[in-house]
TORKOLKOL-465758 format. One record per atom (N, C-alpha, C, O): residue in one letter; x, y, z. Coordinates in steps of 0.2 Angstrom, whole numbers, padded with zeros to 4 digits, always signed. Layout:
BEGIN
AXYZ/...
REM end
This chain:
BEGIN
X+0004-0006+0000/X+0000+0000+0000/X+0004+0006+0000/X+0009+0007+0004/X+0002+0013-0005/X+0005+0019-0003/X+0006+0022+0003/X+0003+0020+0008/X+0009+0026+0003/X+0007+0030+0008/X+0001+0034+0010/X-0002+0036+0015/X-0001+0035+0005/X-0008+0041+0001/X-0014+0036+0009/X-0017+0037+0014/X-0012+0030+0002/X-0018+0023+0003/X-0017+0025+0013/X-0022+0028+0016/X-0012+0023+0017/X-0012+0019+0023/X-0012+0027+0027/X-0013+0027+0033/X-0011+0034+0023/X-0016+0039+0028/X-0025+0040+0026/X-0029+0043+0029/X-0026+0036+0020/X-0032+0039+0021/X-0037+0032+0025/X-0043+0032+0026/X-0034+0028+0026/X-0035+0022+0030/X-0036+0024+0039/X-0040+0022+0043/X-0030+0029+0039/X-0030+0030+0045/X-0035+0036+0047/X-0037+0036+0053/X-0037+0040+0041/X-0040+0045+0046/X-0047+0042+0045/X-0051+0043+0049/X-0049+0038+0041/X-0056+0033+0040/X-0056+0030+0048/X-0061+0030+0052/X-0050+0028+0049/X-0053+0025+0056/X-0052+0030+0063/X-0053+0027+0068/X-0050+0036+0062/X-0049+0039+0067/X-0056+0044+0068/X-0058+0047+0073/X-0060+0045+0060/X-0067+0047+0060/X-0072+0041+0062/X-0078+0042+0063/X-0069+0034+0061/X-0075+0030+0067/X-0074+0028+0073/X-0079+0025+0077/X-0068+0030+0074/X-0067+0030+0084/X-0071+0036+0087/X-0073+0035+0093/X-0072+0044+0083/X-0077+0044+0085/X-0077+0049+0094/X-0073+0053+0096/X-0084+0046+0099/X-0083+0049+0104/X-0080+0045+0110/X-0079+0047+0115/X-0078+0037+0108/X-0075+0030+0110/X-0068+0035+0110/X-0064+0032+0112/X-0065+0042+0108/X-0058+0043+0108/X-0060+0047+0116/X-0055+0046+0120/X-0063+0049+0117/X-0063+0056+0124/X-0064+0051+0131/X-0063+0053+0137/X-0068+0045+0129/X-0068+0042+0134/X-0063+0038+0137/X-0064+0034+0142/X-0056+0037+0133/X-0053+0036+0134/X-0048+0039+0133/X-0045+0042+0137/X-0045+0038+0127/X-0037+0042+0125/X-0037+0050+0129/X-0033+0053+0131/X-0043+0051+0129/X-0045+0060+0131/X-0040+0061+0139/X-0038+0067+0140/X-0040+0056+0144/X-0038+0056+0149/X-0031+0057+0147/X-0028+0062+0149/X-0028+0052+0144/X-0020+0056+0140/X-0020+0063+0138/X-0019+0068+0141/X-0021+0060+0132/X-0022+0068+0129/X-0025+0075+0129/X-0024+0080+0126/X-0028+0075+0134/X-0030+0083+0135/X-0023+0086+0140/X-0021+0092+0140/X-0019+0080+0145/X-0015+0085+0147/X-0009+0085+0144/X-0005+0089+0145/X-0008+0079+0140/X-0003+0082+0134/X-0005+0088+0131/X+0000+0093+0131/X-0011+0090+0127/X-0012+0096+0125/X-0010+0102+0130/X-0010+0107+0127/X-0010+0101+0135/X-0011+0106+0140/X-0004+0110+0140/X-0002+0116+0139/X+0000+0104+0141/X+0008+0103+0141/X+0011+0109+0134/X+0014+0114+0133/X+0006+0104+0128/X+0012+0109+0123/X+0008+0115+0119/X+0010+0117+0114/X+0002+0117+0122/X+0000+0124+0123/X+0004+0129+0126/X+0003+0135+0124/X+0008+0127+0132/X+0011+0129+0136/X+0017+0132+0136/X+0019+0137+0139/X+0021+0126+0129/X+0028+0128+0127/X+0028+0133+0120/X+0033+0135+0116/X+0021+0134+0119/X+0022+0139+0114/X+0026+0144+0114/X+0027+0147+0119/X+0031+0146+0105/X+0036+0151+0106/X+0034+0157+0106/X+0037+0162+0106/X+0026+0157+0108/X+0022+0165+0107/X+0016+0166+0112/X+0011+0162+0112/X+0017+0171+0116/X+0011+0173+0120/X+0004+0168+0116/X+0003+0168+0110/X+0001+0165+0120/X-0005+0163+0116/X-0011+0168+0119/X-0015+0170+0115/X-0013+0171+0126/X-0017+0173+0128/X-0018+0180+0125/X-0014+0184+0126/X-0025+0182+0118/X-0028+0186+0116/X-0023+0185+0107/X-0023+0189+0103/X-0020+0178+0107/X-0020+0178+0100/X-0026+0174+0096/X-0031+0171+0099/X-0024+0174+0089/X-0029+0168+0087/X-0023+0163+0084/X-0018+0164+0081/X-0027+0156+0087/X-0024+0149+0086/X-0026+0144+0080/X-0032+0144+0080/X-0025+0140+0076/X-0023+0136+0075/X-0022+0127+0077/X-0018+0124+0078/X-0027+0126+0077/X-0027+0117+0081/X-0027+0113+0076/X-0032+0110+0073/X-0021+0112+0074/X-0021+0108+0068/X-0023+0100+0071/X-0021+0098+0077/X-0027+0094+0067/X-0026+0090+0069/X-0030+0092+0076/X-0025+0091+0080/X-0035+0093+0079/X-0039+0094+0083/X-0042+0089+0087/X-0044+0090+0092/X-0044+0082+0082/X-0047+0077+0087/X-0053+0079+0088/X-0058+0082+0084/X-0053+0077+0094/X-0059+0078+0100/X-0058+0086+0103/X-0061+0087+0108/X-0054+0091+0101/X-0052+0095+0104/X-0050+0098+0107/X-0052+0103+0109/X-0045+0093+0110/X-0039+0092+0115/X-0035+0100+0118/X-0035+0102+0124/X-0033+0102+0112/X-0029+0109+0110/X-0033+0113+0110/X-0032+0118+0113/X-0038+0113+0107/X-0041+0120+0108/X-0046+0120+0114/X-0051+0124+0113/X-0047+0116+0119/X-0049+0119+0125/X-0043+0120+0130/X-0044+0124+0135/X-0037+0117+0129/X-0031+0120+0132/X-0031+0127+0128/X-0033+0131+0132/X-0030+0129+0121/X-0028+0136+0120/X-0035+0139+0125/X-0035+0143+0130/X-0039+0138+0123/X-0047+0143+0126/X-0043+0145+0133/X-0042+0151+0135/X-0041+0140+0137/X-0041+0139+0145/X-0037+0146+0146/X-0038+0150+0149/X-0028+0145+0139/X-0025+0150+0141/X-0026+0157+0137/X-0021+0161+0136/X-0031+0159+0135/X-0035+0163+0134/X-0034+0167+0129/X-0033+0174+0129/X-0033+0163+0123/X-0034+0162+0116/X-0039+0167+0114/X-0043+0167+0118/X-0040+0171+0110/X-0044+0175+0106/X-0049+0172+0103/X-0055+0175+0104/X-0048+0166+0099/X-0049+0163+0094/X-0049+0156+0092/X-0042+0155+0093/X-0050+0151+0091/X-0046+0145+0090/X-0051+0143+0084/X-0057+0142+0084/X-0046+0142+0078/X-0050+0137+0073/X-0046+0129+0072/X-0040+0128+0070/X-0051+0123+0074/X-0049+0118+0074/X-0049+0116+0068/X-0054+0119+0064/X-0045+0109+0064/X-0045+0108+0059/X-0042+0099+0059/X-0038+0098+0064/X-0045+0094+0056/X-0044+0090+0054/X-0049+0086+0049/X-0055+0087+0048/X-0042+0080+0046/X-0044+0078+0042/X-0052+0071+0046/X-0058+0073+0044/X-0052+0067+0048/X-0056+0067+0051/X-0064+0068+0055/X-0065+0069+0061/X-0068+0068+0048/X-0075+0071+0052/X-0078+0068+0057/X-0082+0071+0061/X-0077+0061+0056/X-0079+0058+0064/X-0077+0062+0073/X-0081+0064+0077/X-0068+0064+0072/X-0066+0068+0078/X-0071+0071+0079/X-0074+0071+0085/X-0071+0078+0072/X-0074+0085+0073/X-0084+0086+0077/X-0087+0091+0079/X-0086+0077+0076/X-0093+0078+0075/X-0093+0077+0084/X-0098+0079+0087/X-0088+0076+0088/X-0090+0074+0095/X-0091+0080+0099/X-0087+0085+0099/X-0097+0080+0100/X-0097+0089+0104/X-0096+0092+0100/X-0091+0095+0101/X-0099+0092+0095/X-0097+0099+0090/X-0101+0103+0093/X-0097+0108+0092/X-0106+0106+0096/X-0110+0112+0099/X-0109+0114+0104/X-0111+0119+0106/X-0103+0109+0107/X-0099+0115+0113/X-0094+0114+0109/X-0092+0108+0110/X-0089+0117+0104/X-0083+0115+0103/X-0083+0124+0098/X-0089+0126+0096/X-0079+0126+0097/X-0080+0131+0092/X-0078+0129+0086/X-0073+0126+0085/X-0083+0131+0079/X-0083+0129+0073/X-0077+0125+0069/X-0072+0128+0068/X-0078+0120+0067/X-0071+0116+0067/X-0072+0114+0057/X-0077+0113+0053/X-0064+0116+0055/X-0065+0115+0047/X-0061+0107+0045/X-0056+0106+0047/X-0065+0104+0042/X-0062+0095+0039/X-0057+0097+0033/X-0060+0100+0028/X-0050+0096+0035/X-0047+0101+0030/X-0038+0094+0029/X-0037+0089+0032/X-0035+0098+0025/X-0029+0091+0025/X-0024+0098+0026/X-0023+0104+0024/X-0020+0095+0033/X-0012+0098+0034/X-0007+0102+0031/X-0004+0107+0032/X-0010+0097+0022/X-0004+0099+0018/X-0006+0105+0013/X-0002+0109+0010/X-0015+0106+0014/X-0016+0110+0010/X-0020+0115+0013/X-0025+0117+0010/X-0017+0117+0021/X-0025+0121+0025/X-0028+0128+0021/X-0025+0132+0017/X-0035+0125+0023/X-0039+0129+0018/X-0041+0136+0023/X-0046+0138+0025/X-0035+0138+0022/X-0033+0147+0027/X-0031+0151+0021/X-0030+0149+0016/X-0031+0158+0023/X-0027+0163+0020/X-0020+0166+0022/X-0019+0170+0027/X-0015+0165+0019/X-0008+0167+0022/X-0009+0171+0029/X-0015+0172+0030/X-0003+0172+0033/X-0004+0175+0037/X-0009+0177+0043/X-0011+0183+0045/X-0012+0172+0044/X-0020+0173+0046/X-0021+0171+0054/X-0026+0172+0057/X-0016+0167+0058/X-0017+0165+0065/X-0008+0166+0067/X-0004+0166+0063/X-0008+0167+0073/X-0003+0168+0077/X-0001+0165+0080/X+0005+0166+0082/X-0004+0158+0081/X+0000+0153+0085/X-0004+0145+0081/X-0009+0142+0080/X+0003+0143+0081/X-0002+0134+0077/X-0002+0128+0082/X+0004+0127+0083/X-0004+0126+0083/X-0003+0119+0088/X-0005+0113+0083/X-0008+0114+0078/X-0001+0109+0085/X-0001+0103+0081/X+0001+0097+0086/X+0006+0094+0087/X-0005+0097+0089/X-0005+0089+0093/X-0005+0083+0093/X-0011+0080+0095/X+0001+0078+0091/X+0000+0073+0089/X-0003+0071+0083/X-0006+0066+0083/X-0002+0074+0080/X-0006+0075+0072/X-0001+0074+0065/X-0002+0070+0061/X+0004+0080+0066/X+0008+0078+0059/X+0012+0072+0059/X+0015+0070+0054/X+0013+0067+0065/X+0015+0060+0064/X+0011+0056+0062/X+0012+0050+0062/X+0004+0058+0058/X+0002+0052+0057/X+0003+0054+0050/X-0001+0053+0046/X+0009+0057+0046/X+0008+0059+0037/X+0016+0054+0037/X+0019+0051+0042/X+0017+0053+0030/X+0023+0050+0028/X+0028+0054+0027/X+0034+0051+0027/X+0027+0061+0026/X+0032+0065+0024/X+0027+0073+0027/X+0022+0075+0025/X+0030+0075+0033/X+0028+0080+0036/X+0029+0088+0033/X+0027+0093+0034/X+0034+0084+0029/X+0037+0095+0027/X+0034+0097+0025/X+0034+0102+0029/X+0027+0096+0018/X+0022+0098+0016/X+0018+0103+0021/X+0017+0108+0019/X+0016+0101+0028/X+0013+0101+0031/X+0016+0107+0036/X+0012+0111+0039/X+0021+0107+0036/X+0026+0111+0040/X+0026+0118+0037/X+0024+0124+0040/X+0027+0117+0032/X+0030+0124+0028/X+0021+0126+0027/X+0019+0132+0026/X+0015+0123+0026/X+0010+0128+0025/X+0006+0129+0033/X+0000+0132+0034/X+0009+0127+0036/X+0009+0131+0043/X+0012+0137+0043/X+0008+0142+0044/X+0020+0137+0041/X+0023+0143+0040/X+0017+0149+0035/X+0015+0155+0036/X+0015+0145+0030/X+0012+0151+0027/X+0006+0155+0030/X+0005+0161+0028/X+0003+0152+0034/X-0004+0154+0038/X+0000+0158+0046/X-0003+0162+0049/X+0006+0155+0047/X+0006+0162+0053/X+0009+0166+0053/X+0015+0167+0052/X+0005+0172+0053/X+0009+0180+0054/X+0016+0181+0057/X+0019+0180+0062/X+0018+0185+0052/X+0025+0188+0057/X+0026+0188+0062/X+0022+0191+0066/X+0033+0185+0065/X+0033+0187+0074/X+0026+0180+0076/X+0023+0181+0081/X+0024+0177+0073/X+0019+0171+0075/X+0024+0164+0077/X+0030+0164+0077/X+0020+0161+0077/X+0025+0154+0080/X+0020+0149+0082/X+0015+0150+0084/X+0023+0142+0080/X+0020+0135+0081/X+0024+0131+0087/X+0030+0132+0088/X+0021+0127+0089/X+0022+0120+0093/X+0020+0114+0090/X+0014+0113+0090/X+0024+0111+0088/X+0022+0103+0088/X+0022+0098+0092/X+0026+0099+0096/X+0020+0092+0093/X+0022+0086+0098/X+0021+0079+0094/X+0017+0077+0090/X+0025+0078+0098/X+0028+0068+0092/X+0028+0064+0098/X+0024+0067+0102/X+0030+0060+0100/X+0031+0053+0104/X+0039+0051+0102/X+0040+0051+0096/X+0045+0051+0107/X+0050+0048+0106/X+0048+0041+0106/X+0043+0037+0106/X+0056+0040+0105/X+0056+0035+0103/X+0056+0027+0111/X+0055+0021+0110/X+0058+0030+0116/X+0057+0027+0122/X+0049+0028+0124/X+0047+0026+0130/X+0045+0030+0121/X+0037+0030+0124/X+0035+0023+0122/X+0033+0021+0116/X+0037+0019+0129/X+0035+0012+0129/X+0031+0013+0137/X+0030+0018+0140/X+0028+0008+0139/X+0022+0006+0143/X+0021-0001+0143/X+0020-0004+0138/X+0021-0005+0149/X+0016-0012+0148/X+0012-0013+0146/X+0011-0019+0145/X+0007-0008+0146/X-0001-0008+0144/X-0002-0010+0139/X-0007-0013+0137/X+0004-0007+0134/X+0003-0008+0126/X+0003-0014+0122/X+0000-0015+0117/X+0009-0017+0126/X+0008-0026+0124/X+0004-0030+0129/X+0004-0036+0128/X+0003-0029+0133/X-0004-0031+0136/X-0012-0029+0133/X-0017-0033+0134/X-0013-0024+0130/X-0018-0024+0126/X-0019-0028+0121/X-0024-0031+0119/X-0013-0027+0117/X-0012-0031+0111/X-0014-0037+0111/X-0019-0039+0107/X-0011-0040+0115/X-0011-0047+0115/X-0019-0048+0118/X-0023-0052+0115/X-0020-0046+0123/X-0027-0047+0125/X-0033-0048+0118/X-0037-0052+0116/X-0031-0041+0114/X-0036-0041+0110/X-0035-0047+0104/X-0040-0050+0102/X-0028-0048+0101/X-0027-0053+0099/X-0030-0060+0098/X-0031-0063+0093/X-0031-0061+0105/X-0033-0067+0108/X-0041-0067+0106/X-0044-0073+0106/X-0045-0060+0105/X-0051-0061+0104/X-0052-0058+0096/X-0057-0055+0094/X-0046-0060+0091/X-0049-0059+0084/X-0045-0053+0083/X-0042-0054+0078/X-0044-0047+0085/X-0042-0041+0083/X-0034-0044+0079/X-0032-0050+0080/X-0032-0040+0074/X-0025-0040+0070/X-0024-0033+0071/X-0029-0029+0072/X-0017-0032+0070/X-0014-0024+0068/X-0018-0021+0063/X-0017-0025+0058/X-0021-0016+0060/X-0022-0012+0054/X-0014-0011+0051/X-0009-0010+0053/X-0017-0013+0044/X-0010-0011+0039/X-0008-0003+0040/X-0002+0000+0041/X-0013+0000+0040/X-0010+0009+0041/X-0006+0009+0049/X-0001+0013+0049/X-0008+0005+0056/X-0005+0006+0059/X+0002+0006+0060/X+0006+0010+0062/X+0002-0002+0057/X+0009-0003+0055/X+0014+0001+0052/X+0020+0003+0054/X+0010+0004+0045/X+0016+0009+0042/X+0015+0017+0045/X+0018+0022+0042/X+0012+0015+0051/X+0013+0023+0055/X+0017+0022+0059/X+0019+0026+0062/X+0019+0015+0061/X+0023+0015+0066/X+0031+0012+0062/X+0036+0010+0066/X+0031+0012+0058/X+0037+0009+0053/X+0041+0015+0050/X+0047+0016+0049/X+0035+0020+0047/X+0038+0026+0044/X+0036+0031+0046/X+0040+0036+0044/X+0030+0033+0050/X+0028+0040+0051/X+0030+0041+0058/X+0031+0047+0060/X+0030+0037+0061/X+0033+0040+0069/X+0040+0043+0069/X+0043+0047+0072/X+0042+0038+0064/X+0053+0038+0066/X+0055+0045+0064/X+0060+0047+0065/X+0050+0047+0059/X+0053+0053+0056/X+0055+0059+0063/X+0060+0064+0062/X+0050+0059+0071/X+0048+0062+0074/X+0052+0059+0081/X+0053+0063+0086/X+0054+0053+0081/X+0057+0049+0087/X+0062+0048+0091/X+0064+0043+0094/X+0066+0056+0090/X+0071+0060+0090/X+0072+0066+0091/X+0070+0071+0088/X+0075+0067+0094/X+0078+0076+0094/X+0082+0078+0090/X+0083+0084+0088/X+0086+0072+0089/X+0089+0073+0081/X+0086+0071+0074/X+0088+0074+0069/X+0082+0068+0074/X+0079+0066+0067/X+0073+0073+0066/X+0071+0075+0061/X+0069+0075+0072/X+0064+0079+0071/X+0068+0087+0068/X+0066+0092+0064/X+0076+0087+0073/X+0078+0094+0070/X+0078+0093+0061/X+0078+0097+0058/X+0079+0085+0059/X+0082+0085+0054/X+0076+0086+0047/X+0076+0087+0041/X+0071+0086+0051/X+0066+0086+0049/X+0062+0092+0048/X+0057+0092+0044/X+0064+0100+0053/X+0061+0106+0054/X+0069+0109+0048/X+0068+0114+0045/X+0073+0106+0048/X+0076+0108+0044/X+0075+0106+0034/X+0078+0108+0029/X+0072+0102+0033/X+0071+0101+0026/X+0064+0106+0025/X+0063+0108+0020/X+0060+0107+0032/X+0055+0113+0029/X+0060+0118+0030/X+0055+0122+0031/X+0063+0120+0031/X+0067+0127+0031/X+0062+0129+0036/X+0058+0133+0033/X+0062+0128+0042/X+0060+0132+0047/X+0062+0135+0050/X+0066+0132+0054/X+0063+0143+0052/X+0068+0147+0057/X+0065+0146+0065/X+0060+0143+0067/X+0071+0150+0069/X+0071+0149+0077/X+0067+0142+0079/X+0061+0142+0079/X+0070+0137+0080/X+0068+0131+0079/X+0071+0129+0086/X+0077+0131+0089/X+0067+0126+0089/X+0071+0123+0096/X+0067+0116+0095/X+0062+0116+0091/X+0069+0111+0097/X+0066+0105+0099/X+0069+0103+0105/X+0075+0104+0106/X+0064+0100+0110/X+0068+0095+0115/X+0063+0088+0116/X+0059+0086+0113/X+0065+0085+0121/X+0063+0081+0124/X+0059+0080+0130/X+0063+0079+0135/X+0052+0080+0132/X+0050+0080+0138/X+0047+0073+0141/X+0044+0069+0138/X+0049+0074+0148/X+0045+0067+0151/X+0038+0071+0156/X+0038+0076+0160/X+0032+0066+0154/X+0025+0072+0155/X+0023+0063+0161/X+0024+0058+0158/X+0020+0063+0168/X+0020+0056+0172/X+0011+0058+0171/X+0008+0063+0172/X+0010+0053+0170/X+0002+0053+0174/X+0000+0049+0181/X-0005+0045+0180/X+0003+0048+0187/X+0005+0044+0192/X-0006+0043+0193/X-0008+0037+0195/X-0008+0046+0193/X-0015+0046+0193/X-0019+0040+0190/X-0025+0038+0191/X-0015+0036+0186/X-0020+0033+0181/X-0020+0026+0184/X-0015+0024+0186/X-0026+0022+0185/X-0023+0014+0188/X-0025+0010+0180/X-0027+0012+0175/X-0022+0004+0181/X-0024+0001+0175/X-0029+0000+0171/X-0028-0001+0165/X-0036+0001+0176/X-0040+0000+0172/X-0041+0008+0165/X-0042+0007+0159/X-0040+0013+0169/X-0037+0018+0165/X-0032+0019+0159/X-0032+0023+0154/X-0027+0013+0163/X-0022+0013+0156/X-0025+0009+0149/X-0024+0010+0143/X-0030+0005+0153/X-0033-0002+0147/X-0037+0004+0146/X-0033+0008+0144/X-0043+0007+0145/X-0047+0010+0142/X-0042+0016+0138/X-0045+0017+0132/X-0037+0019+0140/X-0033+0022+0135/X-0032+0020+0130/X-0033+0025+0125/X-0030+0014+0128/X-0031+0011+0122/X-0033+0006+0119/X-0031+0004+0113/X-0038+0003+0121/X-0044+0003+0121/X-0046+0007+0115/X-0048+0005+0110/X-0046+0015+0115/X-0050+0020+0113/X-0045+0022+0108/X-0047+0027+0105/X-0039+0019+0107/X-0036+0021+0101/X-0038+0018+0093/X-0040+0012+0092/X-0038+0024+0088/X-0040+0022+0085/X-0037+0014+0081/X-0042+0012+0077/X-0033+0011+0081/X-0033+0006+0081/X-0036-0002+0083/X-0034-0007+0080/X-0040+0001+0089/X-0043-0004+0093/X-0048-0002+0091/X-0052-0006+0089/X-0052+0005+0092/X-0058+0007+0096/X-0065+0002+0089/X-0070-0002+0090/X-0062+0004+0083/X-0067+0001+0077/X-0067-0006+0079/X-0072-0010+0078/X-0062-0010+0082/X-0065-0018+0081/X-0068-0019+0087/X-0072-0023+0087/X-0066-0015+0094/X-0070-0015+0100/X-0077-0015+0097/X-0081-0020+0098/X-0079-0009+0094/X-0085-0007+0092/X-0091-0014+0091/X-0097-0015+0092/X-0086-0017+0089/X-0090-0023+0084/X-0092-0029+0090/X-0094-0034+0088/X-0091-0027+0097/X-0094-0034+0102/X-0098-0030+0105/X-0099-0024+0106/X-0100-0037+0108/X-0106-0035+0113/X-0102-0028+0121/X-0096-0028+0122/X-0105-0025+0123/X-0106-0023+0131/X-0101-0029+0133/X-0095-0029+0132/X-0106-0034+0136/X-0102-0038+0139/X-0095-0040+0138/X-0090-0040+0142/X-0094-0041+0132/X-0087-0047+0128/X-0081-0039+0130/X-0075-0039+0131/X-0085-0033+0130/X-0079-0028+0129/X-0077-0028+0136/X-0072-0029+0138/X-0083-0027+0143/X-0082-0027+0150/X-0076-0034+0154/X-0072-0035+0159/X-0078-0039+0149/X-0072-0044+0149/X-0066-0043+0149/X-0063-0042+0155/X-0063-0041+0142/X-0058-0042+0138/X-0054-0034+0143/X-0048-0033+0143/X-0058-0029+0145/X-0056-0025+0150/X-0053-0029+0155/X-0047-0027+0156/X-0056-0033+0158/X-0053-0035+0165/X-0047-0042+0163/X-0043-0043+0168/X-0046-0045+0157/X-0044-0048+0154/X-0036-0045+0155/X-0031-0048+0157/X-0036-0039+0151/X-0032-0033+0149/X-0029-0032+0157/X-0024-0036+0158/X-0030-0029+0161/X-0028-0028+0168/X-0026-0035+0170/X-0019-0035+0171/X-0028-0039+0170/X-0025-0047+0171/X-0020-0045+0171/X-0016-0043+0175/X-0017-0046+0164/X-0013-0047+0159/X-0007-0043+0162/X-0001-0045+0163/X-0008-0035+0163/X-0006-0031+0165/X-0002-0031+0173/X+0004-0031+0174/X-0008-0032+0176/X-0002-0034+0184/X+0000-0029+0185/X-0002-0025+0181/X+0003-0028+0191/X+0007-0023+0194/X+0012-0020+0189/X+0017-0022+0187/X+0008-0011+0188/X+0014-0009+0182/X+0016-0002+0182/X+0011+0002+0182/X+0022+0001+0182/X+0024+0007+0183/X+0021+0011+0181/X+0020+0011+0175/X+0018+0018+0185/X+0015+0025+0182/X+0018+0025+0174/X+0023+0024+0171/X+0013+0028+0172/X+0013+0029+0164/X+0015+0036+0161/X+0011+0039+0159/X+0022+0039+0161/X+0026+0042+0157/X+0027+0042+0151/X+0030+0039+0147/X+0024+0048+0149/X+0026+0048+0141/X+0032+0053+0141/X+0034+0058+0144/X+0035+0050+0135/X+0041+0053+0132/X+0037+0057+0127/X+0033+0054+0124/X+0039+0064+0126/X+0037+0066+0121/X+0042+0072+0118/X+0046+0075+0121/X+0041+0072+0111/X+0045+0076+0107/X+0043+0082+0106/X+0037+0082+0103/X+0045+0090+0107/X+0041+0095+0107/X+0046+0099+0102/X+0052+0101+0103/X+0043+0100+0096/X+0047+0106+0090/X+0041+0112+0090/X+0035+0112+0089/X+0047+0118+0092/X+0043+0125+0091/X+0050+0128+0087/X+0056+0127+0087/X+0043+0133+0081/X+0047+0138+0080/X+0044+0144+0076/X+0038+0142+0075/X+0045+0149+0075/X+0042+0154+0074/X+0043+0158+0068/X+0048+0156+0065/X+0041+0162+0064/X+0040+0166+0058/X+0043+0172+0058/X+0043+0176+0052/
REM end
């Protein structure tokens, strides 16, 4: 399969996960979004924003919180954009590569776990550049390459056991579209073929000591990868396969993401 084929596979299943993403992955990801609202290169409070790759809305109820002007959310994904779309503000079904903005138009871009799911992110880099104003500036966040977890090959396998297989797109997201990001050195290598100026990347460790297993097993549980085949059992077989999962799981260290943070500005 191309690469074209295994993202538009990917966002097909990230538009059927649906509100199965907030009830789960949301407990992660809103305070990752929180996080890299945070390390914006640019005042965000009284600009307008940018949420690229939006989801469920993760980033822009973080920018709103830090008191954003404006937030227009954008993904490819119409499934994401339909959860709560009436408390969320007006969200555009748009591609990365080709945002359907007018040059110079928002002051800060957040891109939350989003430009990792393309095969080639430059495209998508450099038309961010084009939509933020002078003296504007973006955030990105990736997954290093050390965000491992027990939960992760405990889900797996659990699921496994009851019929689930890997999706092809997953696979080639996690073969070529992560590695591009799964460094401090390959992501600069990568803010560098978009010719992006004042470029910083680091690495951060973000703990969620809060979460107990059944939280971690619901976390992904609700990833797109899982969430469409979950979908397809009963209540019951999914309330199992939960407690299965935790089984499986045992006694297992707070959950720690490594995360990759590229900022730079216009």
């Amino acid at each position: 399969m191309t690469a074209g084929v295994d993202e538009a596979a990917a966002v097909r299943a990230y538009s059927a996960t649906g509100s199965r993403w907030q009830t789960g992955p949301g407990i992660v990801y809103d305070r990752l979004a929180t996080e890299l609202v945070a390390a914006s290169p640019v005042e965000v409070r009284g600009a307008d924003v940018l949420d690229l790759g939006t989801g469920t809305g993760a980033a822009t109820r973080a920018a709103l919180g830090a008191g954003a002007r404006s937030v227009i959310p954008i993904d490819a994904a119409l499934g994401m954009l339909q959860v709560d779309a009436g408390g969320r503000p007006a969200a555009v079904c748009g591609d990365a590569r080709a945002l359907p903005m007018r040059d110079a138009s928002v002051d800060v871009a957040v891109a939350a776990f989003s430009l990792n799911h393309l095969g080639d992110p430059v495209p998508a880099l450099r038309d961010v550049t084009r939509v933020l104003r002078t003296g504007g500036g973006a955030v990105v966040g990736a997954y290093g390459a050390d965000d491992t977890h027990p939960v992760k090959d405990a889900v797996e396998r659990t699921l496994a056991g009851a019929g689930w297989r890997s999706p092809s797109w997953h696979r080639w997201m996690k073969e070529r579209a992560l590695v591009v990001w799964s460094t401090v050195e390959s992501t600069r290598a990568t803010a560098e073929r978009a010719d992006l100026a004042a470029v910083q990347v680091e690495q951060r460790l973000v703990p969620f000591p809060d979460l107990d297993p059944e939280n971690l097993v619901e976390w992904r549980f609700g990833m797109a990868q899982h969430a469409p085949f979950l979908a397809t059992l009963t209540a019951a077989r999914r309330v199992r396969l939960v407690a299965e999962a935790c089984d499986r799981l045992g006694d297992c260290p707070p959950l720690v993401r490594s995360v990759i943070v590229l900022t730079f500005r216009r």
